[in-house]
Phi, psi and omega in degrees: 000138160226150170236191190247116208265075195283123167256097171277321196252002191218141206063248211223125168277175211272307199278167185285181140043028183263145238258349184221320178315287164307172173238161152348356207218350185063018180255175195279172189249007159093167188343299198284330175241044130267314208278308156333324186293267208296355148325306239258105184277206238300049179274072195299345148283346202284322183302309174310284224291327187294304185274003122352287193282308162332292190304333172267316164349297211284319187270068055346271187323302175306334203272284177329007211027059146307110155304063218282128201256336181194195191208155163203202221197133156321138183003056167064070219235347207270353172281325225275144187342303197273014201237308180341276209295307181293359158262344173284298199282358152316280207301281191335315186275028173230019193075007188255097188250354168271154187230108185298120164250088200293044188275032179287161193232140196223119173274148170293180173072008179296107168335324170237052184224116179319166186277325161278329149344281169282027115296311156284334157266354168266002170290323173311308197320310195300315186289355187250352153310300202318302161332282169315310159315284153359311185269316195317124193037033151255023161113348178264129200242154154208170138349143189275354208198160177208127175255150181131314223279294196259023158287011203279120152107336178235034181288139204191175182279308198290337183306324152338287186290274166357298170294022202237295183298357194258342182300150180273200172265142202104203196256125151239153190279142184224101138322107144188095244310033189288167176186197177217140159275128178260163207287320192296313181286001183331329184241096131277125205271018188220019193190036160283187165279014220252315183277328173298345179273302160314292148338311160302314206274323189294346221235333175302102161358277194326281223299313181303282200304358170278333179268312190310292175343304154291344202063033178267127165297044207299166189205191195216147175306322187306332174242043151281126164200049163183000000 
């Protein structure tokens, strides 16, 4: 399946002349005062830029014939209040009715999830609760569960192996990076070695016989539909 990886906060937007998104410079405003930015509920210009910007977004793909199957968002960007309603009914007047919903719930005091880690997933979490409430019976389906918020950055076989004995009953999204570092690129914040370490582990014998085991199904977002 692919979905469209809606980039609100980092680099060169599709659309032109937008009145909230940017900066002087015409780039996105990066992580921190976009994800402040988009806190923000009934801003109706900030909403026009959003869905301005979805929408080429979203048809770059569709022009390629891309099948395009859900959406989800650059560091979670499409739960945030003012982003939320308006890219679901985008994607929805485009045939895209699944939704990534980053709602994992990460209990405190874990030793082995950093204090800031587990300050950025339970913030994901609350917007992707809110979300899901939020959505609920307007036709945008997602995964009953969501996993991934607190491997960022250490996803490994054993981290794996765990999340694995820990699933709930349904379907959940297991968030995660693999990749190959090209050697020029090596500290690229979109090519570390964190994704060849991923890479590994999704790719590790053990791991596939630990899902059998368990009795885990991998699917694809194409057969969530409800």
């Amino acid at each position: 399946s692919f979905g469209v990886h809606l980039n609100l906060s980092e680099g060169r937007p599709l659309a032109r002349d937008l009145s909230r998104l940017t900066g002087p410079d015409g780039n996105f405003l990066g992580k921190a005062e976009t994800h402040r930015l988009l806190m923000k509920a009934g801003d109706a210009p900030l909403q026009g830029d959003i869905a301005r910007e979805s929408t080429l977004q979203i048809e770059r793909l569709l022009d390629a014939s891309i099948g395009i199957t859900h959406i989800d968002g650059h560091q979670h960007i499409h739960v945030f209040p003012s982003a939320l309603r308006t890219v679901a009914d985008t994607a929805k007047g485009r045939g895209i009715r699944r939704m990534r919903i980053p709602d994992e719930t990460v209990a405190p005091g874990r030793d082995d999830v950093s204090p800031d880690l587990l300050e950025e997933a339970s913030r994901f979490a609350a917007l992707g609760k809110e979300a899901r409430r939020s959505l609920a019976g307007t036709g945008i389906v997602s995964s009953d569960h969501f996993r991934g918020l607190a491997l960022k950055g250490r996803l490994d076989l054993e981290g794996l192996l765990k999340l694995i004995e820990t699933l709930p009953e349904g379907t959940t999204e297991l968030m995660v990076h693999p990749g190959r570092v090209p050697a020029k690129d090596a500290f690229s914040a979109f090519s570390s070695r964190e994704r060849e370490r991923e890479l590994g582990a999704l790719l590790d014998p053990r791991f596939r016989l630990a899902l059998d085991r368990a009795g885990v199904v991998l699917i694809s977002f194409r057969e969530i539909d409800s």
